[in-house]
TORKOL-4160 file (C-alpha; in steps of 0.2 Angstrom, whole numbers, padded with zeros to 4 digits, m for minus):
411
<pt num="1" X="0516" Y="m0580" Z="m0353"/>
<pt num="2" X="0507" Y="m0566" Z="m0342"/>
<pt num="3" X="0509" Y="m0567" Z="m0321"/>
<pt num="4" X="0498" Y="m0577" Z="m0314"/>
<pt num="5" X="0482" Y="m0567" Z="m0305"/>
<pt num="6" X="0484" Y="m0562" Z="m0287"/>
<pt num="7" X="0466" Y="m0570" Z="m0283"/>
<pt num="8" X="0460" Y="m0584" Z="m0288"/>
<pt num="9" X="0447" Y="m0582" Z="m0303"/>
<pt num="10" X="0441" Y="m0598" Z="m0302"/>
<pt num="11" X="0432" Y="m0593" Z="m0288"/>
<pt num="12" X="0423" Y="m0578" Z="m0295"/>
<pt num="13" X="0419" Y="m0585" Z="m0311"/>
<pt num="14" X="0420" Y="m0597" Z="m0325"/>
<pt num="15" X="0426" Y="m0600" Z="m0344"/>
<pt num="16" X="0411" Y="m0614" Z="m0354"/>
<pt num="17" X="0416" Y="m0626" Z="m0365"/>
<pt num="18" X="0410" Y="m0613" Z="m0382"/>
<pt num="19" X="0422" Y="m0600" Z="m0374"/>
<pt num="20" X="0408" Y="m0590" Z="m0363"/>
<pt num="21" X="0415" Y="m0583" Z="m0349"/>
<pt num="22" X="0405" Y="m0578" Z="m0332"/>
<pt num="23" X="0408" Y="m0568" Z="m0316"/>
<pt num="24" X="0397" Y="m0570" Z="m0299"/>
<pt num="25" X="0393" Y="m0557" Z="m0290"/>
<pt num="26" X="0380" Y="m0557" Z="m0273"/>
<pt num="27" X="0367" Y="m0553" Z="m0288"/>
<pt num="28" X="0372" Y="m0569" Z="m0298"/>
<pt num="29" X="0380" Y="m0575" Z="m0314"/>
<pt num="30" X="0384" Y="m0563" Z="m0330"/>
<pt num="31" X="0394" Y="m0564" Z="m0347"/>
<pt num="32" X="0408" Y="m0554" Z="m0348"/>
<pt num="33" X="0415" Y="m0558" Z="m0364"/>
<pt num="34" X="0421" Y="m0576" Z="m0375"/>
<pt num="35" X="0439" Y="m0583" Z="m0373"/>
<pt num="36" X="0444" Y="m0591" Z="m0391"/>
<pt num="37" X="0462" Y="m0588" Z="m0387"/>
<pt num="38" X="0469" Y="m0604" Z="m0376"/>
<pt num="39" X="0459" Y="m0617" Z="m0363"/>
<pt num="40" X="0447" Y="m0614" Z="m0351"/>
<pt num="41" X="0461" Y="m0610" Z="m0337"/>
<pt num="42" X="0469" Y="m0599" Z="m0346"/>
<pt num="43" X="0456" Y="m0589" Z="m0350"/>
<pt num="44" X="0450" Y="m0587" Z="m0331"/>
<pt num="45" X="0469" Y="m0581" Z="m0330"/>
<pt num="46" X="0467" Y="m0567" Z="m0342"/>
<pt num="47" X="0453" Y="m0562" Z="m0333"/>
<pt num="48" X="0459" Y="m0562" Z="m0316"/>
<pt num="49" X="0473" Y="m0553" Z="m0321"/>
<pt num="50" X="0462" Y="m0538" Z="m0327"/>
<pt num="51" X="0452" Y="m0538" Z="m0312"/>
<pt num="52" X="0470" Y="m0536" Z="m0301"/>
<pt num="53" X="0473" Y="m0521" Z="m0312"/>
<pt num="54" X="0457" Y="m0515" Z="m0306"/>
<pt num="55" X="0460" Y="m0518" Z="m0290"/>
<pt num="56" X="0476" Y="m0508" Z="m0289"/>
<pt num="57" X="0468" Y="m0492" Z="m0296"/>
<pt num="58" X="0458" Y="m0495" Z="m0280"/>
<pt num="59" X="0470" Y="m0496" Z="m0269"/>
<pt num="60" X="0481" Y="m0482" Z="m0276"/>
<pt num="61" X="0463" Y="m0473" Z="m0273"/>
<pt num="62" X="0465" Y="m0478" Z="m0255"/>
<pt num="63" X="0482" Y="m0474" Z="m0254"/>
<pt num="64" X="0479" Y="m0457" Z="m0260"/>
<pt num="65" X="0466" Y="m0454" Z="m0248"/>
<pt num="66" X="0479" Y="m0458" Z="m0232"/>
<pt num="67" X="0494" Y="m0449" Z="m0241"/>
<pt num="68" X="0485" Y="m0432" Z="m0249"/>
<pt num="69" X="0466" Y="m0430" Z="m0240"/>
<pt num="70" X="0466" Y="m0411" Z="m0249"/>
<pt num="71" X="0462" Y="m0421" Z="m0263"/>
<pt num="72" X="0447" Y="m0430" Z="m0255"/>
<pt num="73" X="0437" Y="m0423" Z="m0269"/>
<pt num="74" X="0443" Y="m0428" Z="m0283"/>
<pt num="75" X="0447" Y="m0444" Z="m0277"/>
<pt num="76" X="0428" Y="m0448" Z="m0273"/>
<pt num="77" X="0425" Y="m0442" Z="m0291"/>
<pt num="78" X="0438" Y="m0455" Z="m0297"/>
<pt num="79" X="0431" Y="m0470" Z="m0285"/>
<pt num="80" X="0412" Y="m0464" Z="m0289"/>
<pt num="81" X="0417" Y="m0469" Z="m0307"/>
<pt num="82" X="0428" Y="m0482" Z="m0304"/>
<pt num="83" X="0413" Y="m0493" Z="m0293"/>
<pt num="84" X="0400" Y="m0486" Z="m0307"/>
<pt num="85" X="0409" Y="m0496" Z="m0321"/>
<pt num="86" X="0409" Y="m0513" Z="m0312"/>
<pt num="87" X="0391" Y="m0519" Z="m0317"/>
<pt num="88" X="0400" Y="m0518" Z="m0335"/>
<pt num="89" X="0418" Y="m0523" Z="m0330"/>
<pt num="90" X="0425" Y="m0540" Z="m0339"/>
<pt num="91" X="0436" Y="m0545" Z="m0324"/>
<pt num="92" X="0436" Y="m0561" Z="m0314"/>
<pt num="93" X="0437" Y="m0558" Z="m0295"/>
<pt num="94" X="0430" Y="m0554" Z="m0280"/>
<pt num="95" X="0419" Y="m0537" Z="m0287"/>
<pt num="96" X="0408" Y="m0537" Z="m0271"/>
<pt num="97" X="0422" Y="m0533" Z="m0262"/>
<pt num="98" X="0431" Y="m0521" Z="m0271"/>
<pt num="99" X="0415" Y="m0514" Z="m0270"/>
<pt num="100" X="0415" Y="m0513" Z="m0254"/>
<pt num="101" X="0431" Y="m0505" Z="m0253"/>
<pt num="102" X="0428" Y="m0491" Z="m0265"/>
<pt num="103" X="0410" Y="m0487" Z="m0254"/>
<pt num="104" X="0422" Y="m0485" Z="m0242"/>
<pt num="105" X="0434" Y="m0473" Z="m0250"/>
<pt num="106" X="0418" Y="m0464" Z="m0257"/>
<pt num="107" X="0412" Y="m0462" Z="m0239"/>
<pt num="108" X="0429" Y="m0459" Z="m0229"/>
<pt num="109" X="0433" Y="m0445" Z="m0244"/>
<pt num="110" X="0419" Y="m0434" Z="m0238"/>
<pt num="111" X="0427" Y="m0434" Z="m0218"/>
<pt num="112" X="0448" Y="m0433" Z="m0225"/>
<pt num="113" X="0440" Y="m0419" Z="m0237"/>
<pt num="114" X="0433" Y="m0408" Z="m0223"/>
<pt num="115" X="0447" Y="m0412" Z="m0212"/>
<pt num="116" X="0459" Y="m0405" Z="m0225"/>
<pt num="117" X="0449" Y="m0392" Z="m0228"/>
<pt num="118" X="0448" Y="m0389" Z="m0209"/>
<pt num="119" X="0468" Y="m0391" Z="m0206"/>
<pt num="120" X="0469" Y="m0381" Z="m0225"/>
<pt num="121" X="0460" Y="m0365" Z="m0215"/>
<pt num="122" X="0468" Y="m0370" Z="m0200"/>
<pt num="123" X="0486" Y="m0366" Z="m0209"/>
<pt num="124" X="0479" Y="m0351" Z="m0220"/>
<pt num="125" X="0474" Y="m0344" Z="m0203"/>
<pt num="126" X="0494" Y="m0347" Z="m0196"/>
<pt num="127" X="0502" Y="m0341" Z="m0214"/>
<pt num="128" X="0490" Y="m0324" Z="m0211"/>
<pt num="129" X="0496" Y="m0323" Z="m0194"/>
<pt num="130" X="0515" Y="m0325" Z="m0197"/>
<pt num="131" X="0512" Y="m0311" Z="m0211"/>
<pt num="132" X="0502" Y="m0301" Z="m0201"/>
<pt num="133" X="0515" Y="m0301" Z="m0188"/>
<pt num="134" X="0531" Y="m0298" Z="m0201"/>
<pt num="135" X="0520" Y="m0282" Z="m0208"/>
<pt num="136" X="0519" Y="m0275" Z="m0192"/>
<pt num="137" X="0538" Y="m0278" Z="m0188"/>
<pt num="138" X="0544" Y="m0271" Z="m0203"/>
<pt num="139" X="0529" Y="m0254" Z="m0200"/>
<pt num="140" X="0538" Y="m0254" Z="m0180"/>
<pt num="141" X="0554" Y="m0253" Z="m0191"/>
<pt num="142" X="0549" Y="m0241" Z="m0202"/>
<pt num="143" X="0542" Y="m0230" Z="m0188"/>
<pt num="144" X="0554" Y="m0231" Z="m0174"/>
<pt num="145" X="0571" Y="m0238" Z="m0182"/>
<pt num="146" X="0587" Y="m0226" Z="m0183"/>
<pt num="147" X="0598" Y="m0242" Z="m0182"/>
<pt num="148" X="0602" Y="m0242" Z="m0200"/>
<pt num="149" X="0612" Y="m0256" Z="m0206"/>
<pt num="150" X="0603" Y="m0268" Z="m0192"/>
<pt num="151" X="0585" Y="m0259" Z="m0198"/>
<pt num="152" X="0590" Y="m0263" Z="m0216"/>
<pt num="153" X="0595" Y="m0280" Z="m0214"/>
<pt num="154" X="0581" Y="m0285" Z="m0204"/>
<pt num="155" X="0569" Y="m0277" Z="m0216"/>
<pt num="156" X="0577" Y="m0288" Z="m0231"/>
<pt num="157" X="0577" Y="m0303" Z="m0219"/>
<pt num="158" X="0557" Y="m0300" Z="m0219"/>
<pt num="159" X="0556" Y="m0302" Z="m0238"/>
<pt num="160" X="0564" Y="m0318" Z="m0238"/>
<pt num="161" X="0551" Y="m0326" Z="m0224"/>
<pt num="162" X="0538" Y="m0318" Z="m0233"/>
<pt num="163" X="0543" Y="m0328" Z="m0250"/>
<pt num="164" X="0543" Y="m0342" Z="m0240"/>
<pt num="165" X="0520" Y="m0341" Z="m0234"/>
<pt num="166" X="0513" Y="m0348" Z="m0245"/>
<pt num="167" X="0495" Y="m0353" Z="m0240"/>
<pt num="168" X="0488" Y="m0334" Z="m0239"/>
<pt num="169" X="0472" Y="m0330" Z="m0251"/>
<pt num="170" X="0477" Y="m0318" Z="m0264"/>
<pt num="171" X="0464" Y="m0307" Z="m0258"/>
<pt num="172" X="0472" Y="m0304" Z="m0241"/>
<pt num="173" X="0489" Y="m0308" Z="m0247"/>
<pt num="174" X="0489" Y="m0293" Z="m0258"/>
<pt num="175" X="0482" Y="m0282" Z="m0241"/>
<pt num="176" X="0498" Y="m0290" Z="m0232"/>
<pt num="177" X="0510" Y="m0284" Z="m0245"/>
<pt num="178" X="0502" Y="m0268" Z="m0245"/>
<pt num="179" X="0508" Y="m0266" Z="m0228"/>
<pt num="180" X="0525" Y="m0273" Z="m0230"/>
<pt num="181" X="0529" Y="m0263" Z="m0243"/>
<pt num="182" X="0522" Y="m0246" Z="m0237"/>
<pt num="183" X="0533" Y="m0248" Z="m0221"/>
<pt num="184" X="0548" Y="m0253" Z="m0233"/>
<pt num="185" X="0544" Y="m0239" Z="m0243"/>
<pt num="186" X="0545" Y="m0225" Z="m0228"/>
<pt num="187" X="0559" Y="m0236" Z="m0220"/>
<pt num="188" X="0570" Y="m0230" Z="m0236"/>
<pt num="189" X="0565" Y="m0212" Z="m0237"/>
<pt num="190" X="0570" Y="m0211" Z="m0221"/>
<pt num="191" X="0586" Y="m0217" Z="m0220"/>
<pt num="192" X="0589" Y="m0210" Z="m0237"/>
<pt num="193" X="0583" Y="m0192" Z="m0228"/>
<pt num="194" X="0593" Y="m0198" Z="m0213"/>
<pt num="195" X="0608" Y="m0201" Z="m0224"/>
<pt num="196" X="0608" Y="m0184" Z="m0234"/>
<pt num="197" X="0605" Y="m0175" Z="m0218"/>
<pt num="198" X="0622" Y="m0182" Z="m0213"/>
<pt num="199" X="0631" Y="m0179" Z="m0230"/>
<pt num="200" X="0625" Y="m0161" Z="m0227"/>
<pt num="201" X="0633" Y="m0158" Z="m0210"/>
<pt num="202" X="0647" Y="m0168" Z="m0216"/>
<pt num="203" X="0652" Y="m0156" Z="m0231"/>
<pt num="204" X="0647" Y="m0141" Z="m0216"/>
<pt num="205" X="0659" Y="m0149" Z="m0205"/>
<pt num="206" X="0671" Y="m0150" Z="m0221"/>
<pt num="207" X="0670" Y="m0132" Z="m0224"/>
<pt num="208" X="0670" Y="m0127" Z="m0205"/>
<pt num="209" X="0687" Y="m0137" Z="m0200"/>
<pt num="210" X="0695" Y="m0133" Z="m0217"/>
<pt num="211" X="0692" Y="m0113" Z="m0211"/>
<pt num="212" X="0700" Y="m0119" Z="m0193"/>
<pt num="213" X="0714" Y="m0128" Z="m0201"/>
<pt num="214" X="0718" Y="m0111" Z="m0211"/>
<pt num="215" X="0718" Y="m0101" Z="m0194"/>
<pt num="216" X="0727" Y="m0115" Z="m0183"/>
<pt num="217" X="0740" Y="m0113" Z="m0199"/>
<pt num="218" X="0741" Y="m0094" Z="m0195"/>
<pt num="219" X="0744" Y="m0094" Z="m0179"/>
<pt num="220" X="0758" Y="m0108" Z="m0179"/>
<pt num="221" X="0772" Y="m0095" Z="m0180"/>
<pt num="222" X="0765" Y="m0083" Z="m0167"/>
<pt num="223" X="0776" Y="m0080" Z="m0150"/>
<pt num="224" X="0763" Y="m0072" Z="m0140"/>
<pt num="225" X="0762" Y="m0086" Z="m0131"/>
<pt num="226" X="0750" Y="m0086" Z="m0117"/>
<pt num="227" X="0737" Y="m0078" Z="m0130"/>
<pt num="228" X="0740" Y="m0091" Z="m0146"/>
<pt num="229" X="0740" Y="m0105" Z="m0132"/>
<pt num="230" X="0721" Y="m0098" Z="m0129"/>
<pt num="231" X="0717" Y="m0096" Z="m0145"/>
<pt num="232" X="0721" Y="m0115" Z="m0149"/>
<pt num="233" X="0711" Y="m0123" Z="m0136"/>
<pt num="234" X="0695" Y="m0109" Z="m0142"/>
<pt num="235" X="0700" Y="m0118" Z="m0160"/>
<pt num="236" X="0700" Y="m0134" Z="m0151"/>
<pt num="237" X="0683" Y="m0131" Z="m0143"/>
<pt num="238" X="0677" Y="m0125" Z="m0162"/>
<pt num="239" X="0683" Y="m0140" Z="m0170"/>
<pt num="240" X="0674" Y="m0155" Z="m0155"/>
<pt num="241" X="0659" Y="m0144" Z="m0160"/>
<pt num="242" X="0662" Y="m0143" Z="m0180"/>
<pt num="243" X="0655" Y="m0162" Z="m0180"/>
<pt num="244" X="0662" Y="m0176" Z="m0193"/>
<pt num="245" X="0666" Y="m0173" Z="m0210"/>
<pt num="246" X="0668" Y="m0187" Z="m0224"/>
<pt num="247" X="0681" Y="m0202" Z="m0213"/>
<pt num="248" X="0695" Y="m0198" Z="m0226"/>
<pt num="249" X="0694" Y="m0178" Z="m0227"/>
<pt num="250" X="0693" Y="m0179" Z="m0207"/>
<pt num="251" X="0707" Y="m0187" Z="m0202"/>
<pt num="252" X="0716" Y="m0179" Z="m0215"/>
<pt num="253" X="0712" Y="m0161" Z="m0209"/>
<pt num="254" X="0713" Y="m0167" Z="m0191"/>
<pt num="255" X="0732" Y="m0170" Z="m0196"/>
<pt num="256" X="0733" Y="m0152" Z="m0203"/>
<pt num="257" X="0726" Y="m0146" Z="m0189"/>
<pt num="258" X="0737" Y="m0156" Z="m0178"/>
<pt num="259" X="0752" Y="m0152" Z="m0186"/>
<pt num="260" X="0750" Y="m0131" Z="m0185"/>
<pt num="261" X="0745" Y="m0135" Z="m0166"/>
<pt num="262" X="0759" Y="m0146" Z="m0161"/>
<pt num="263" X="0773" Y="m0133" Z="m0170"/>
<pt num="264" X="0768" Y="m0119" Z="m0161"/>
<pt num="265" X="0767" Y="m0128" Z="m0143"/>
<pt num="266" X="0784" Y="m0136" Z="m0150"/>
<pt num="267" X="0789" Y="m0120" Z="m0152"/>
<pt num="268" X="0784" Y="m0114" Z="m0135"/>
<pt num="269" X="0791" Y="m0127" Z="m0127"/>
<pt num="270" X="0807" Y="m0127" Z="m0132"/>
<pt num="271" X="0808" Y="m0109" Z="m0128"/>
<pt num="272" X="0799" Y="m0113" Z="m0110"/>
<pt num="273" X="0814" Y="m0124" Z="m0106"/>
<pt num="274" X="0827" Y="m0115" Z="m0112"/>
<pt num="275" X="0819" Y="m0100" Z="m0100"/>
<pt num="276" X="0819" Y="m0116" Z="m0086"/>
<pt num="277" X="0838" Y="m0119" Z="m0089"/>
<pt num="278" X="0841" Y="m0100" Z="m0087"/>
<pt num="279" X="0830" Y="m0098" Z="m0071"/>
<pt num="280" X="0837" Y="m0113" Z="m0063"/>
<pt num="281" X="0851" Y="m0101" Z="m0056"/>
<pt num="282" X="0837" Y="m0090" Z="m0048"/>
<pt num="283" X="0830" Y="m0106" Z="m0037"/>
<pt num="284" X="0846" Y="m0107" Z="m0032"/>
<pt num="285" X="0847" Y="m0089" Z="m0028"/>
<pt num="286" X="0831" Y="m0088" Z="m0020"/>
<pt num="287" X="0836" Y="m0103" Z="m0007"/>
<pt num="288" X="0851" Y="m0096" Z="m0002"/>
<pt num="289" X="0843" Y="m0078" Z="0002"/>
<pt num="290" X="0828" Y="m0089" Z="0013"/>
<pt num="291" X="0843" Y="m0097" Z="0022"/>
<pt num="292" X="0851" Y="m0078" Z="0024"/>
<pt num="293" X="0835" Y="m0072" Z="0032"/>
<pt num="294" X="0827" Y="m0087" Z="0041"/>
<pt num="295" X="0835" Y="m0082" Z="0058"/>
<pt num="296" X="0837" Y="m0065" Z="0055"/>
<pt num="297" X="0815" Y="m0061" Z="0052"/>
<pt num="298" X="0810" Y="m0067" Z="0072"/>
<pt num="299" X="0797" Y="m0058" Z="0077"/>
<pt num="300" X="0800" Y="m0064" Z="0094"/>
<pt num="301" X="0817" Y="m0054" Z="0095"/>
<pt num="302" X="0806" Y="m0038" Z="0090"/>
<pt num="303" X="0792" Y="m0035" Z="0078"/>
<pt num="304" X="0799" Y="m0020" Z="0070"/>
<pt num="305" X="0813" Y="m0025" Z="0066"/>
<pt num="306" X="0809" Y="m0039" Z="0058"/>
<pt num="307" X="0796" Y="m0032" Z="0045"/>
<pt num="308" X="0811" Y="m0023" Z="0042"/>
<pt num="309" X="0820" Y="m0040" Z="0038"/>
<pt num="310" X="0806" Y="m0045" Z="0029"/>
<pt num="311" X="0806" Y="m0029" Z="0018"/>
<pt num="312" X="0823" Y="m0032" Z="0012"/>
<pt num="313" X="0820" Y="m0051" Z="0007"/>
<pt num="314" X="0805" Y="m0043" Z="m0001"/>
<pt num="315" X="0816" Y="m0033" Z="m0013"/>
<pt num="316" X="0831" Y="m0045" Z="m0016"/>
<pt num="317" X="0817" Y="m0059" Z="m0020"/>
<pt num="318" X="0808" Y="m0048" Z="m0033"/>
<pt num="319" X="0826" Y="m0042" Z="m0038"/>
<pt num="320" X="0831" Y="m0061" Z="m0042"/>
<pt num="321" X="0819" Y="m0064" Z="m0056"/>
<pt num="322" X="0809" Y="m0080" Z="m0061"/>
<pt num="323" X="0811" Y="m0097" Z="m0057"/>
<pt num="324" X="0808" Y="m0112" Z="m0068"/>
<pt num="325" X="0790" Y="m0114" Z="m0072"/>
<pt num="326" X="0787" Y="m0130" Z="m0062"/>
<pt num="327" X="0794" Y="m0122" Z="m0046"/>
<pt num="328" X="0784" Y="m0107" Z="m0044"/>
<pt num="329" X="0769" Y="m0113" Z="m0032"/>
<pt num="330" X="0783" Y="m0120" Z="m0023"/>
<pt num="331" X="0794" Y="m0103" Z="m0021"/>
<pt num="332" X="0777" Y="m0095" Z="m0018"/>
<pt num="333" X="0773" Y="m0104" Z="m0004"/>
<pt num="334" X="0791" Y="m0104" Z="0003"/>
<pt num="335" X="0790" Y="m0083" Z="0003"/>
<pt num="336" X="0773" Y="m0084" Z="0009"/>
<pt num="337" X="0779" Y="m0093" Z="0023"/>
<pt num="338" X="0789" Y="m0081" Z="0031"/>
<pt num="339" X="0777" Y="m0069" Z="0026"/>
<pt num="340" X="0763" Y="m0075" Z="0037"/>
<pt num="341" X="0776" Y="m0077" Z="0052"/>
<pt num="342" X="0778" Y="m0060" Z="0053"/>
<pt num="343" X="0759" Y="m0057" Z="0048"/>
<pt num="344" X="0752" Y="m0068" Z="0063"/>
<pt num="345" X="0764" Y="m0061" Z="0075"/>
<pt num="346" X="0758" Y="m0042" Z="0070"/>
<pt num="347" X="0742" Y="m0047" Z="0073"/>
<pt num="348" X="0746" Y="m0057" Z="0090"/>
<pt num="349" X="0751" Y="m0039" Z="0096"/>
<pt num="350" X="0738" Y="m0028" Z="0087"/>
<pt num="351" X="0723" Y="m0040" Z="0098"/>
<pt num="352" X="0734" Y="m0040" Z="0115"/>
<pt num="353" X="0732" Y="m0020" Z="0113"/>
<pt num="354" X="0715" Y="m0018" Z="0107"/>
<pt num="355" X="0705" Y="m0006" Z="0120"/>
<pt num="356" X="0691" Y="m0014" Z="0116"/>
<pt num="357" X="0697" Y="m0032" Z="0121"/>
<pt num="358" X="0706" Y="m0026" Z="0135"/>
<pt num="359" X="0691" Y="m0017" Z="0140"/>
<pt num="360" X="0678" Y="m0031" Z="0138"/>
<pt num="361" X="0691" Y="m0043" Z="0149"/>
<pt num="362" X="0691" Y="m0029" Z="0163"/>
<pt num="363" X="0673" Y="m0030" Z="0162"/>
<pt num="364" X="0670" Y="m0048" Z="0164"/>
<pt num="365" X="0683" Y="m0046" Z="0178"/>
<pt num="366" X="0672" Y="m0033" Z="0188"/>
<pt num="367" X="0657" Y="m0044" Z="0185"/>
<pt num="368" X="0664" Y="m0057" Z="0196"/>
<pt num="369" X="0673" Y="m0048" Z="0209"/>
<pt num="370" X="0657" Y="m0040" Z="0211"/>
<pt num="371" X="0646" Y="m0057" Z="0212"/>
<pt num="372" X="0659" Y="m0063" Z="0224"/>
<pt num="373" X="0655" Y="m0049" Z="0236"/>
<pt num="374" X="0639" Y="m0051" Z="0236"/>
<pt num="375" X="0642" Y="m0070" Z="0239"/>
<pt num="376" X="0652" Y="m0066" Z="0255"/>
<pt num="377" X="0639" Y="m0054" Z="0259"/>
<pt num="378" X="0626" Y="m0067" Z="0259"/>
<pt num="379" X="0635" Y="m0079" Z="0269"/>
<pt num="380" X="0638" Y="m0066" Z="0283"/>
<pt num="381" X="0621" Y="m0063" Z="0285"/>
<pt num="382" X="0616" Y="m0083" Z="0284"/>
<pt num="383" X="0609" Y="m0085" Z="0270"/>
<pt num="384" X="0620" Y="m0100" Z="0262"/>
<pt num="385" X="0608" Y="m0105" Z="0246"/>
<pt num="386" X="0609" Y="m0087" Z="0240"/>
<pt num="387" X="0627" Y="m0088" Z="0243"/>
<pt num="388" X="0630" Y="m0103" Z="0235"/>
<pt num="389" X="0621" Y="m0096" Z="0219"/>
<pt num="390" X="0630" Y="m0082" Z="0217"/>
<pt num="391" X="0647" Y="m0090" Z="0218"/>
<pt num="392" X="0641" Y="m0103" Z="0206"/>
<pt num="393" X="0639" Y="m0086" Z="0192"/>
<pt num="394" X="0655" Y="m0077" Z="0198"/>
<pt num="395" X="0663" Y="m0094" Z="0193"/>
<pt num="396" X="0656" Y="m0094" Z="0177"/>
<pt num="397" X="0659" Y="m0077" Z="0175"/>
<pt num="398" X="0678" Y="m0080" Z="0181"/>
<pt num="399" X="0679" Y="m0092" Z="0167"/>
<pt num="400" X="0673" Y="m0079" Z="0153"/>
<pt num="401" X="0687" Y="m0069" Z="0159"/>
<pt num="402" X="0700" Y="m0081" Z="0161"/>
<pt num="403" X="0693" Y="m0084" Z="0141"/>
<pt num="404" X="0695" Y="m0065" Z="0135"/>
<pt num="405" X="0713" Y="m0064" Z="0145"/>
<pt num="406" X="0720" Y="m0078" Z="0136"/>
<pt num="407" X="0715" Y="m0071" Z="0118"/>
<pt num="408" X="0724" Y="m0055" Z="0123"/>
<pt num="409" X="0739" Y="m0064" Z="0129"/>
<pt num="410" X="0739" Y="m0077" Z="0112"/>
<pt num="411" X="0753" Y="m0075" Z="0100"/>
């Protein structure tokens, strides 16, 4: 037994007695059709169900409309030729109304149609945009980029946004991807020329350090050895300057060259302290010989005699030899020491006798004895201010003396 309609049919129309049945509309009764297939009621039932089916394909139209308006088109097309076939359609209901409603959906289609066209432009102009932008990222890239691996990623990263715009016009599209690949294109032969730019001064470092290897390997059994020490740190400074070779063949050379560098500088240390151990007794030597002398080199007790003194340390000290590498400064300085005692004290004398000092103090000497008389002279005769002006030069000339007589007295 078929569902009963959703409207009620009896309003809409009617089944006769013969099996005629009507439907009316705001412009009055027609035939749809004869029911010979059960009573009158059942018929208006068959009917009404038919008209339900016709009104759901208009309210799956409406639907449409709210849910998809990009398809505002073809689904005023649909409706235009849904409400055209109702003069003709054998259903019972409320066909005025239905209509109604598909006027509506014919008129609202044309408004959702230009509003998805609009919204439609509105997201073609955003997807042009975001490609326009991811073209000109990947052509900055391409230009500027000598970041590698983070260039490379990125540029792939690109790629897989791009797949994902959809809403671009082939026409511009195609000019878009243009762009994008161009850039990836120069982005690759760059890094590629980058990249075998680098593989050539890698295999030139290769070569270079192997040669340095093969003369640091030379010289590792050499025992000149202030000279080889210098000829290591020149191979040193010719290998910081040889640049990388390939990570394995560096490291490995590097150890080669390590290896020839640390057996000589073994070499020379072990003879370097066994020359310490050796010169330990001259320290020794060398102190007791200061403490011999100290007393005995006192320019105060005469000049002469002791740069004579000093003479004889002298040659006992170079007589003694070397001391331990790390004490020389210190020895140095100790000799130095009594050196410059005798030195300063020589000098002390050479400037208490210099004519020419002892000459300019006399001078400065006379200058105020003289200014003096001529002060006492002044005030003899009454003439204090005059006086008083000449005793203040004779008092700075004092002072100047005082100064000159002093450096000639100063030890």
């Amino acid at each position: 037994m078929a569902a009963p309609p959703k409207n009620d049919p009896a309003k809409f129309g009617r089944v006769a007695e013969d099996g005629s049945v009507f439907v009316t509309t705001a412009a009055g009764e027609r035939q749809i059709g004869s029911w010979q297939a059960g009573t009158p009621a059942e018929g208006l039932a068959h009917y009404g169900a038919r008209f339900d089916d016709l009104a759901t394909e208009v309210e799956l139209l409406e639907a449409r409309l709210k849910a998809h308006p990009e398809e505002a088109a073809n689904i005023r097309k649909q409706a235009e030729e849904l409400r055209a076939s109702l003069p003709e359609a054998a259903v019972i209901g409320d066909l005025d109304a239905l209509d109604a409603r598909l006027g509506a959906v014919i008129s609202h289609s044309e408004a959702a149609g230009e509003k998805a066209r609009a919204r439609q432009e509105q997201r073609r102009e955003e997807d042009i945009a975001r490609k326009e932008r991811l073209a000109e990222e990947a052509e900055e890239i391409a230009a500027n980029s000598t970041d590698w691996k983070i260039g490379g990623d990125r540029i792939r990263a690109i790629l897989d946004e791009w797949k994902t715009i959809r809403g671009v016009d082939r026409k511009t599209d195609d000019a878009l991807w243009k762009r994008y690949s161009r850039a990836r294109d120069a982005f690759n032969r760059r890094r590629g020329s980058h990249f075998a730019d680098l593989d050539r001064q890698r295999g030139e470092a290769k070569r270079k350090k192997e040669a340095l290897v093969e003369r640091a390997q030379a010289l590792q059994n050499s025992t000149d050895w202030n000279e080889t020490a210098r000829a290591y740190r020149d191979l040193m400074s010719e290998w910081k300057a040889a640049g990388r070779a390939p990570r394995e063949v560096d490291d490995k050379l590097w150890a080669q060259f390590r290896a020839a560098q640390d057996h000589f500088f073994g070499a020379r240390d072990a003879v370097n302290a066994e020359r310490d151990e050796e010169f330990a007794a001259n320290a020794a030597a060398k102190d007791a010989l200061l403490a011999e002398y100290d007393e005995q080199i006192d320019p105060a007790k005469g000049l002469d005699g002791a740069k004579a003194k000093l003479r004889e340390l002298q040659d006992k000290w170079d007589e003694i030899g070397y001391v331990p590498r790390g004490q020389v400064r210190e020895y140095e300085d100790k000799i130095t020491a009594v050196e410059k005692r005798v030195a300063d004290a020589e000098d002390a004398q050479w400037r208490r006798t210099d004519p020419e000092a002892q000459a300019r103090a006399a001078q400065f000497q006379a200058k105020v004895d003289d200014l003096t008389a001529q002060a006492e002279s002044a005030e003899a005769k009454g003439k204090a201010k005059q006086a008083a002006q000449l005793r203040e030069q004779a008092a700075q000339w004092a002072e100047w003396a005082e100064t000159a007589a002093n450096a000639l007295e100063d030890e």
